[in-house]
VOGU-3710 file (C-alpha; in Angstrom, 3 decimals, decimal comma):
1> xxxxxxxxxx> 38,455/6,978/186,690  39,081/3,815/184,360  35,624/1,948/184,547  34,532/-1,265/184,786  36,850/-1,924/187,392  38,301/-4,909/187,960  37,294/-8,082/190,038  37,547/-7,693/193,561  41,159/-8,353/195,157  41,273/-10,881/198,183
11> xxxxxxxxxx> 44,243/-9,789/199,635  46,223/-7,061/200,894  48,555/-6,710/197,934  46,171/-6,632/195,395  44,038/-4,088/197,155  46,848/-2,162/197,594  47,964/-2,032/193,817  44,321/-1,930/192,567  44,144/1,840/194,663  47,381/2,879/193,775
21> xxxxxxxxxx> 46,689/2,275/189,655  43,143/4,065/190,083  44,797/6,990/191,954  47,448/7,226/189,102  45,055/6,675/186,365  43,070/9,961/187,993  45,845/11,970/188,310  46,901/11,262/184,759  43,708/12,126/183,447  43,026/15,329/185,278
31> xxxxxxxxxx> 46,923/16,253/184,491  46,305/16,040/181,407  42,887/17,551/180,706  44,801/20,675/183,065  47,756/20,922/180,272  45,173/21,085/177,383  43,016/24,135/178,635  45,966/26,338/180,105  46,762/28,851/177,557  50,452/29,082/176,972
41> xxxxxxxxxx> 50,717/33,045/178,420  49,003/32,199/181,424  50,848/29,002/182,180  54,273/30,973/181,692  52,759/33,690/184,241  51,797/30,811/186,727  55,128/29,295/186,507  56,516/32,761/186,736  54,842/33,138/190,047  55,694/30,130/191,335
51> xxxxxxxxxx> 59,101/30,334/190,923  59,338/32,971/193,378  60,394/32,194/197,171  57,623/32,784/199,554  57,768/33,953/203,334  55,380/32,436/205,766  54,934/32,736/209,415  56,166/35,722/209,882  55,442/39,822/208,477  57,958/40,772/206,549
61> xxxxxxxxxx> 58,446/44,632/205,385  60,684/45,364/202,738  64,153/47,785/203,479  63,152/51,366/203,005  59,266/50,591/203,180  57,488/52,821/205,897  54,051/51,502/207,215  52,735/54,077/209,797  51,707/52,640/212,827  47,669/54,018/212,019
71> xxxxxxxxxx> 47,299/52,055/209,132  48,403/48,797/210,485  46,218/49,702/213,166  43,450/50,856/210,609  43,420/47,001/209,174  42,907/45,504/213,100  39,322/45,235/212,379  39,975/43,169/209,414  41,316/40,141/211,422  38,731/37,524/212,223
81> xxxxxxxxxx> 40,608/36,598/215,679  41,949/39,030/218,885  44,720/40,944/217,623  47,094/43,652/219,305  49,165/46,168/218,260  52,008/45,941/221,277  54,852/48,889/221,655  57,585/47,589/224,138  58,243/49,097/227,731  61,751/49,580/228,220
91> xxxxxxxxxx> 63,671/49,753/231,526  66,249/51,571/232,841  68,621/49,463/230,980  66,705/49,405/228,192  65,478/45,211/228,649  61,603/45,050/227,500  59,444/44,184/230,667  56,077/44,785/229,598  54,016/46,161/226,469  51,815/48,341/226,460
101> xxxxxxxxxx> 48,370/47,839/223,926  48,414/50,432/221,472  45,510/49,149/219,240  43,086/46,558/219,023  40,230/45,163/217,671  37,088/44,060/219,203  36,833/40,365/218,850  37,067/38,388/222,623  38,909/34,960/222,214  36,448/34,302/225,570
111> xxxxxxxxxx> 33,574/35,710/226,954  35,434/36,646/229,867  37,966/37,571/228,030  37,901/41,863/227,312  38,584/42,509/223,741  41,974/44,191/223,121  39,979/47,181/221,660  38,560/47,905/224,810  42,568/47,910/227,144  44,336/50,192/224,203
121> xxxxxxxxxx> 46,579/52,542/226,283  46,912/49,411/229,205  50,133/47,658/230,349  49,993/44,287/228,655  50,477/43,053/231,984  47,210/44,983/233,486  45,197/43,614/231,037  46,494/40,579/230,928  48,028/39,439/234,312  48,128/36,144/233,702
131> xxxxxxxxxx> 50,671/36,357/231,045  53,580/36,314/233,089  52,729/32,937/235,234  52,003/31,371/231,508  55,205/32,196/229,421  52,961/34,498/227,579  55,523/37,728/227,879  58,805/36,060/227,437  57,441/34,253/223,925  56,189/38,088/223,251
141> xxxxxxxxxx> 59,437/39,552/224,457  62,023/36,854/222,428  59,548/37,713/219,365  60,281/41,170/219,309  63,895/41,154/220,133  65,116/37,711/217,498  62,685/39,207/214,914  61,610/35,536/214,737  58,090/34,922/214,373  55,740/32,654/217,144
151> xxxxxxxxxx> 53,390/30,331/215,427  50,667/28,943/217,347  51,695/29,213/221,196  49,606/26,900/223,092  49,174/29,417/226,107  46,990/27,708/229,370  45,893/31,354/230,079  44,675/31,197/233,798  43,577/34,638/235,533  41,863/35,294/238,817
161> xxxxxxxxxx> 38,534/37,549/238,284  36,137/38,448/240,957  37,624/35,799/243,471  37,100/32,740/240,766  40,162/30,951/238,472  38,994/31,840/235,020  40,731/29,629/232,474  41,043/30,148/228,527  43,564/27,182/226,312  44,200/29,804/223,438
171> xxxxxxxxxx> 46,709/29,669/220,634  48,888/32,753/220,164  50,723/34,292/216,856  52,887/37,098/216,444  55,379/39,144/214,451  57,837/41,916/214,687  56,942/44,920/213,110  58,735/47,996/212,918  58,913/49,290/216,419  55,953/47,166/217,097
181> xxxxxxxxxx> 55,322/44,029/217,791  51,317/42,467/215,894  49,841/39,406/218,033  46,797/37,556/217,395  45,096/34,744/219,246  41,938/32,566/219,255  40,781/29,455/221,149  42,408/26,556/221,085  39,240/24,979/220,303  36,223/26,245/219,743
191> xxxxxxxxxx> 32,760/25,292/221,211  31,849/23,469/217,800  35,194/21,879/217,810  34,650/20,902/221,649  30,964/19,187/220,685  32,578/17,556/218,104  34,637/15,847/219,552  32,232/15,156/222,464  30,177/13,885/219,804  32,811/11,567/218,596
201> xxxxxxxxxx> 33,765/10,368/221,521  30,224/9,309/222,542  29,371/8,002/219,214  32,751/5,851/219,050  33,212/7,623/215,739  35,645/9,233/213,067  36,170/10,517/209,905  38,933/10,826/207,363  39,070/12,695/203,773  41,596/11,741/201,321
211> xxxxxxxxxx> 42,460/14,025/198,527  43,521/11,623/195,640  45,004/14,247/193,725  47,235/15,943/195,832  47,449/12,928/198,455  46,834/15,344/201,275  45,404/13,008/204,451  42,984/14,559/207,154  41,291/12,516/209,927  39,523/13,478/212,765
221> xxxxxxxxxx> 40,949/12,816/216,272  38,095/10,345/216,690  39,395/7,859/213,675  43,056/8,723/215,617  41,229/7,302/218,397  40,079/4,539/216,871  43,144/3,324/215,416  45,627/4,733/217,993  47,182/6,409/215,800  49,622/9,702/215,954
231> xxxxxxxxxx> 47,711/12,893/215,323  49,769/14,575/213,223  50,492/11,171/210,854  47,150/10,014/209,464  46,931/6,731/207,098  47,007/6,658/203,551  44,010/4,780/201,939  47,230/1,986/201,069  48,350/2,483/204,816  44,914/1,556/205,801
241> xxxxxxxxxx> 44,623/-1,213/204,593  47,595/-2,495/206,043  45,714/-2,861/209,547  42,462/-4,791/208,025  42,371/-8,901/208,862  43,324/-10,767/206,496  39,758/-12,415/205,871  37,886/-8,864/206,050  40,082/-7,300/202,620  37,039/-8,403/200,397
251> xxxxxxxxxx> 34,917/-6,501/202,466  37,291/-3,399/202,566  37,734/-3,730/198,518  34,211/-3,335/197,874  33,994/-0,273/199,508  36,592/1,413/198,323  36,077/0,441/194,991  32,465/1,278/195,194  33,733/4,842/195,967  36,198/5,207/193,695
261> xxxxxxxxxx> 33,748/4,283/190,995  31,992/7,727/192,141  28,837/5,390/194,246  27,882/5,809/197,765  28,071/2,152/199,365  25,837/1,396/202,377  27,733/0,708/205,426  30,005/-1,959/205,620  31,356/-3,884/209,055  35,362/-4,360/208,465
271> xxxxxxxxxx> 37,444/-6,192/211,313  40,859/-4,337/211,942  43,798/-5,125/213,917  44,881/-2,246/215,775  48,141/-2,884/218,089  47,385/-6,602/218,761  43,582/-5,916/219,318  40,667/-6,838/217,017  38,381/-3,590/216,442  35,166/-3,669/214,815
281> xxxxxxxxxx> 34,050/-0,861/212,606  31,124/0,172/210,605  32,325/2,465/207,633  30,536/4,780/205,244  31,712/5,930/202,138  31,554/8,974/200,092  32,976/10,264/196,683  33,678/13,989/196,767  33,447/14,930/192,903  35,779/16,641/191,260
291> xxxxxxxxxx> 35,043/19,746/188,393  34,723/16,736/185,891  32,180/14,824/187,632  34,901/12,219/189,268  35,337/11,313/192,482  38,825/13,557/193,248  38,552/12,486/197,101  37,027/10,024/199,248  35,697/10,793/202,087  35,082/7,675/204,901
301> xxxxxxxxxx> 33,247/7,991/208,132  33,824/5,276/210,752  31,488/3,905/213,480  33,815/2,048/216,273  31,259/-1,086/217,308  34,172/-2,831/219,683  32,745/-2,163/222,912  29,851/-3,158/221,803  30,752/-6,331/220,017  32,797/-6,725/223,523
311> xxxxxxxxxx> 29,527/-6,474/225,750  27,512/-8,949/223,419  30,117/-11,718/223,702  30,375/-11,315/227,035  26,271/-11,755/226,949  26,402/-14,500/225,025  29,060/-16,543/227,149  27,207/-15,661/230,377  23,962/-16,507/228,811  25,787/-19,838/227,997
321> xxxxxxxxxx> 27,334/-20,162/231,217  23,711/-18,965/232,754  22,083/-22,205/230,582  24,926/-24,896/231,907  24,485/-23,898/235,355  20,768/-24,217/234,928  20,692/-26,976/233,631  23,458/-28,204/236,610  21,189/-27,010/238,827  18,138/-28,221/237,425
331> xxxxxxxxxx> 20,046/-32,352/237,593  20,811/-31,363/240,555  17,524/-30,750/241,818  16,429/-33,723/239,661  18,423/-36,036/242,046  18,455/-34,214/245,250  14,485/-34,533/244,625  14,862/-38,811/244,173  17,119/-38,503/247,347  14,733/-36,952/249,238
341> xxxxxxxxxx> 11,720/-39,517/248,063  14,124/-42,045/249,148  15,815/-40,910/251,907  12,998/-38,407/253,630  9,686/-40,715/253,192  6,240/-39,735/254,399  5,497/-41,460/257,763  3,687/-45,009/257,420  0,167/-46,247/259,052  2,999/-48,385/261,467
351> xxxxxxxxxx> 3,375/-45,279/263,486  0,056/-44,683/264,546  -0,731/-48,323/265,632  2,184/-47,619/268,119  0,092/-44,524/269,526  1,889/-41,764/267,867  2,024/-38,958/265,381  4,115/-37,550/263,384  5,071/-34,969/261,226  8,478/-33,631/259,788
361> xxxxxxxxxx> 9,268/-30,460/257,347  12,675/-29,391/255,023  13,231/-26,067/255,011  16,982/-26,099/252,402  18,743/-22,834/252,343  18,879/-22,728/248,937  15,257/-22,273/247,557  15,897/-24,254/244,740  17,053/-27,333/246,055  14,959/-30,135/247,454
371> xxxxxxxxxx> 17,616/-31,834/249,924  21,117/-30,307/251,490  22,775/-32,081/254,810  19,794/-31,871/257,584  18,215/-35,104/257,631  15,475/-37,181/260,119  14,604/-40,236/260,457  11,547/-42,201/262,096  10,438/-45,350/261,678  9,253/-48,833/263,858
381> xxxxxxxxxx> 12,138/-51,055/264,376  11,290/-55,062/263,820  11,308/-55,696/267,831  7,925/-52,516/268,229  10,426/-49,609/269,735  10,802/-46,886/266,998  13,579/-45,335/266,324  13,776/-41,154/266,229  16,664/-39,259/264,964  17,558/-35,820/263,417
391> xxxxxxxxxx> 21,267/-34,936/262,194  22,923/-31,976/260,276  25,505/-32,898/258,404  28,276/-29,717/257,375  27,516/-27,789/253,771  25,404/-27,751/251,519  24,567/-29,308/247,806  25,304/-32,845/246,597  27,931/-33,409/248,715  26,439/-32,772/251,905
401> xxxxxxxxxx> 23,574/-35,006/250,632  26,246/-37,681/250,279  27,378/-37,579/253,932  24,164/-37,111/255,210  22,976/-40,368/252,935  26,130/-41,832/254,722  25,492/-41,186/258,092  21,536/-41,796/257,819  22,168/-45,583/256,011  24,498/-46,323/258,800
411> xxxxxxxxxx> 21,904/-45,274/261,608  19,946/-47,054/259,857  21,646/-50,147/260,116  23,318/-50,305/263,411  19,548/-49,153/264,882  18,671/-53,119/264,088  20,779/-54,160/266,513  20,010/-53,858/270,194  22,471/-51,623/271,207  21,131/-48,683/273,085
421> xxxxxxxxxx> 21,488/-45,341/271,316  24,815/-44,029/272,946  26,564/-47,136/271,986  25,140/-46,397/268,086  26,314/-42,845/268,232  29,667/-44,023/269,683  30,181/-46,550/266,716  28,870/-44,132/263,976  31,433/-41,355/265,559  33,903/-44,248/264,822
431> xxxxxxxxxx> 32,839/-44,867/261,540  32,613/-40,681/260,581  36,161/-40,275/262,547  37,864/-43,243/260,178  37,122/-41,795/257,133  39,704/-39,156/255,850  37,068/-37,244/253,533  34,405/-36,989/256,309  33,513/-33,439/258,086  31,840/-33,586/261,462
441> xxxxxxxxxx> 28,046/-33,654/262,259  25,717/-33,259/264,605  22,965/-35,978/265,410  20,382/-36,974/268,126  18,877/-40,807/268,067  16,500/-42,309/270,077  13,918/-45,040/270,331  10,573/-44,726/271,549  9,159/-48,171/273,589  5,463/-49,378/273,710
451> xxxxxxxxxx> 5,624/-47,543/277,127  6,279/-44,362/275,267  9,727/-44,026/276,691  12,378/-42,196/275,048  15,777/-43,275/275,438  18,337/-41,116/273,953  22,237/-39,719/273,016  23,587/-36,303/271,624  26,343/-35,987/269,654  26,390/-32,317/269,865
461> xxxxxxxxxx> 23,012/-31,418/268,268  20,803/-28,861/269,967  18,397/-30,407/272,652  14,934/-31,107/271,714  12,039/-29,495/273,052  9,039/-31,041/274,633  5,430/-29,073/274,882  3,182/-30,624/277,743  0,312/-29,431/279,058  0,993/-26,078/277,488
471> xxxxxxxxxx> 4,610/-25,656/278,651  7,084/-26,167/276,704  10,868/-26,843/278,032  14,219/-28,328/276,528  15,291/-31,699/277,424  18,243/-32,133/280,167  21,643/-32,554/278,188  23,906/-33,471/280,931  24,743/-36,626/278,640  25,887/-34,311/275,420
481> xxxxxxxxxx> 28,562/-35,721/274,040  30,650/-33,932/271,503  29,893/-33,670/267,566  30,617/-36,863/265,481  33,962/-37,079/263,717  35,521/-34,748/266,271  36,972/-36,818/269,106  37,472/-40,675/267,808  37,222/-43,083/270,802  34,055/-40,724/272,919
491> xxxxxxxxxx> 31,627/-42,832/275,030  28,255/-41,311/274,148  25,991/-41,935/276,839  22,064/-42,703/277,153  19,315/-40,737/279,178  16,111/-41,120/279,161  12,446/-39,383/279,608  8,698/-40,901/280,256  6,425/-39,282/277,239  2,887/-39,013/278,654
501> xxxxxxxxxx> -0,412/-38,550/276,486  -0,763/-35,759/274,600  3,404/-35,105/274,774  4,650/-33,305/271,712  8,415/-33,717/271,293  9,936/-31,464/268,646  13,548/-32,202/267,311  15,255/-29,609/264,969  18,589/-29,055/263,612  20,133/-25,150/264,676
511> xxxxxxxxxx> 19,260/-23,775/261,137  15,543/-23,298/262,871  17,351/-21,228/265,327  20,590/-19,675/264,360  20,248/-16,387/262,469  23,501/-14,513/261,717  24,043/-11,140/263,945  21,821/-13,200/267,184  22,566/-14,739/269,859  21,264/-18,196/269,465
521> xxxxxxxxxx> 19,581/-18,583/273,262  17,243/-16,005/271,326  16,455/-18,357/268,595  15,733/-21,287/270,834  13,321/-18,424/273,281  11,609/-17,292/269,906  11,067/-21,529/268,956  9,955/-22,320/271,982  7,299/-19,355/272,226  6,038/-20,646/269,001
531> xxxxxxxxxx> 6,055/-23,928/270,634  3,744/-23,077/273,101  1,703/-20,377/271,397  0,203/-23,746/269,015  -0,524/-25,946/272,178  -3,564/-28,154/271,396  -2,891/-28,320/267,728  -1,755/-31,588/265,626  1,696/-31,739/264,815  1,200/-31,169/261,327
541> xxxxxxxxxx> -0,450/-27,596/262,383  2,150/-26,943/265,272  5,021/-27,268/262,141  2,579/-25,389/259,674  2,551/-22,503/262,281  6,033/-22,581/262,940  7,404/-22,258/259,443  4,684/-19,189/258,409  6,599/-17,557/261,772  9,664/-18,367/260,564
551> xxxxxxxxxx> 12,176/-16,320/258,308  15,653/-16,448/257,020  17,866/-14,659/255,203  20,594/-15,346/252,491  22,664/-16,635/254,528  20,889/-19,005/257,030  21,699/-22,936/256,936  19,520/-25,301/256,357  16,300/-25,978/258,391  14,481/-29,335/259,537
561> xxxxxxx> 11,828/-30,125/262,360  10,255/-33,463/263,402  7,562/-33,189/265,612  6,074/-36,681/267,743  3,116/-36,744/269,563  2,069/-39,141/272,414  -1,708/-40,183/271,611
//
């Protein structure tokens, strides 16, 4: 090779015509060292030789030669693959339907497989039975009667032994001869062959040689793999780079120059496109040296790194997508947390003076976030009642903590007037049923007088449950009126209970008791039980009890109890 070589193309061209001048400069060189040693006798002897045709394929005997039949059967042995010896049976009108084995060696093509050695003097057709079914006998038979040699007959050879399928892919030559017909087969791949390629396939790799003096191309069916291309046409070094990206030939150039300077690069990542897709391959080269020292072939082993450079940037968008939904999540929780300060307060000092306690708990379906669409509400009003309320507003997330904000402002409000609570429910139904956007809800209010009665409406909200004396029982809902937002125009009505001392009323939304796959009657049988089971305790420890009882899974709604107690 011409040394130093030249700067380092950046494009395809360049690289192209900087191989092609090395590979000519080689073959001049070695040409013409070749020439120089060749005495002139020896080179008219070669060209002698070469000047006369050659056969291949086939055995060819010369007219008049005689070969007897045991010395082509004495050289058997010699064959490193199964071969036969075959003499034709004849029928009655003298077409071939069988052979019959009349030598062999002792090589098996598979290890269940009997060598031919071992079935001389057997039909063809006894020994192998299969060979009718496969084609096998016909190719034999069209051999031996058109003189015409076979060259590698891919045979599926398929033969029933001992009550299992046995199955063999071999490859089968033969050749008339004489009287006789010589056959010779071996596996279509051999166990190395088969790990090979298993190898290959589970590496994601390939190889290729290129012989740069003859330009003779082999490749491995892994590097076909990896470029999709046809087995029988590999690339030329120039034909390779015809797939690299543009901005990887620099990369590509160094290597190959590297080897054709005779050096052993480390390996190198080079992007290809390969029928409209990018692949990613690590590639090693190696010089093979020629009898002068210089690299006469290159030989390039490629490490396919696509699925993996696949998988990674599909890690790295979903660790990216993974980051913006936390951090969605975590603003999200940021402000459902100041919407619950705000809307959700701790009880005031106010409540006791009017001769009650209370205590309230948020149980949100999703773990994470501090507020979704249950809401409560209790608080004195400015003429001593106070007011009482629970609601669940549809979903969950932001937006259901935008209705429910909604819904609880506008209690809020029309609670200062001195309507009683059915006529509020009736004009927030109005308000929920006017808006286009809205979904429905369900909501209890009530207001609690100095005289500890409750006077209350339902707007399709599960009845609350009142523990006295150790017994604990739902309040009447003859008055229930249908969920807000669902009939515009409803009359909600108002009932009302006496609360005695030591009364705890406990309002929930049906998160506490709805559990998918059970009937809800069991939820409110399993609430109350807990109810009861806590009698004598504050409300803070009736609700602490409750929730340690209390489990969900996945897909349960969210969850919210207020509990009042008469002093």
């Amino acid at each position: 090779m011409s040394s130093p070589l030249p700067d380092l193309p950046d494009d395809v061209a360049s690289l192209k015509a900087l191989i092609e001048d090395e590979i000519a400069t080689l073959r001049a060189e070695v040409r013409r060292k070749t020439e120089k040693h060749v005495p002139t006798a020896t080179a008219t002897a070669i060209a002698s030789r070469n000047s006369v045709p050659r056969l291949e394929g086939s055995l060819s005997l010369a007219a008049g030669d005689d070969v007897p039949d045991a010395r082509l059967a004495a050289g058997l042995p010699a064959i490193p693959v199964s071969a036969a010896l075959l003499t034709p049976v004849r029928n009655d009108s003298g077409a071939i339907e069988d052979f019959v084995i009349s030598a062999g060696n002792q090589v098996r093509s598979s290890e269940w497989l009997e060598a031919p050695g071992r079935q001389v003097g057997q039909r063809f057709l006894q020994a192998r039975p299969g060979a009718a079914t496969s084609g096998l006998l016909a190719a034999l038979t069209e051999v031996f009667t058109t003189g015409k040699s076979l060259n590698a007959l891919s045979v599926d050879y398929t033969e029933e032994r001992h009550g299992r399928l046995r199955r063999a892919p071999l490859l089968y030559y033969a050749a008339s001869c004489g009287d006789q017909l010589l056959t010779t087969w071996r596996p279509a791949r051999s166990q190395t062959e088969l790990l090979t390629l298993d190898a290959q396939h589970i590496a994601s790799m390939g190889w290729g040689h290129w012989d740069l003096l003859s330009g003779g191309v082999s490749w491995s069916e892994g590097l076909h793999r990896i470029f999709r291309t046809d087995p029988h046409m590999p690339w030329s070094l120039t034909e390779l780079c015809d797939a690299v990206l543009p901005m990887e030939v620099p990369a590509l150039a160094e290597l190959i120059t590297a080897v054709l300077a005779g050096e052993e690069p480390a390996w190198t990542r080079v992007r290809f496109q390969v029928l409209g897709e990018v692949r990613t391959l690590d590639l090693l080269g190696r010089p093979v040296a020629g009898t002068d020292g210089r690299p006469w072939a290159v030989h390039i082993v490629a490490r396919d790194l696509t699925p993996q450079m696949r998988s990674r940037r599909r890690l790295v968008e979903t660790q990216r997508e993974s980051e913006r939904l936390r951090q969605q999540a975590a603003a999200e929780r940021r402000i459902a947390s100041v919407l619950r300060e705000a809307l959700l307060p701790t009880h005031s000092r106010e409540l006791a003076e009017q001769g009650l306690t209370v205590a309230a708990a948020y149980l949100p379906a999703e773990p994470d976030a501090a507020v979704g669409g249950d809401w409560y509400k209790c608080r004195p009003l400015p003429d001593g009642r106070v007011l009482v309320a629970i609601g669940d507003a549809v979903g969950h997330g932001l937006d259901a903590v935008a209705r429910m904000a909604q819904q609880r402002h506008a209690l809020a409000g029309l609670a200062q007037t001195s309507a009683s609570p059915g006529e509020v429910t009736t004009w927030l139904n109005e308000l929920v049923c006017s808006d286009p956007d809205a979904l429905t809800a369900t909501m209890i209010t009530g207001r609690i007088d100095r005289n500890h009665v409750l006077r209350w409406a339902c707007a399709g909200h599960p009845a609350p449950l009142l523990r006295r004396a150790g017994e604990v029982s739902p309040l009447p809902v003859d008055h229930l009126g249908p969920l807000l937002g669902l009939m515009p125009g409803f009359p909600y009505e108002t009932a009302s209970v006496q609360l005695q001392s030591g009364d705890l009323l406990l309002l929930f939304t049906d998160g506490v008791v709805e559990r998918r796959g059970e009937d809800i009657g069991e939820g409110m049988d399993r609430l109350a039980r807990s109810l009861a089971e806590n009698a004598g305790r504050s409300p803070a420890e009736t609700l602490e009890r409750i929730i340690a009882d209390y489990t969900r899974s996945a897909h349960d709604d969210d969850a919210c109890l207020l509990a009042v107690q008469v002093n």
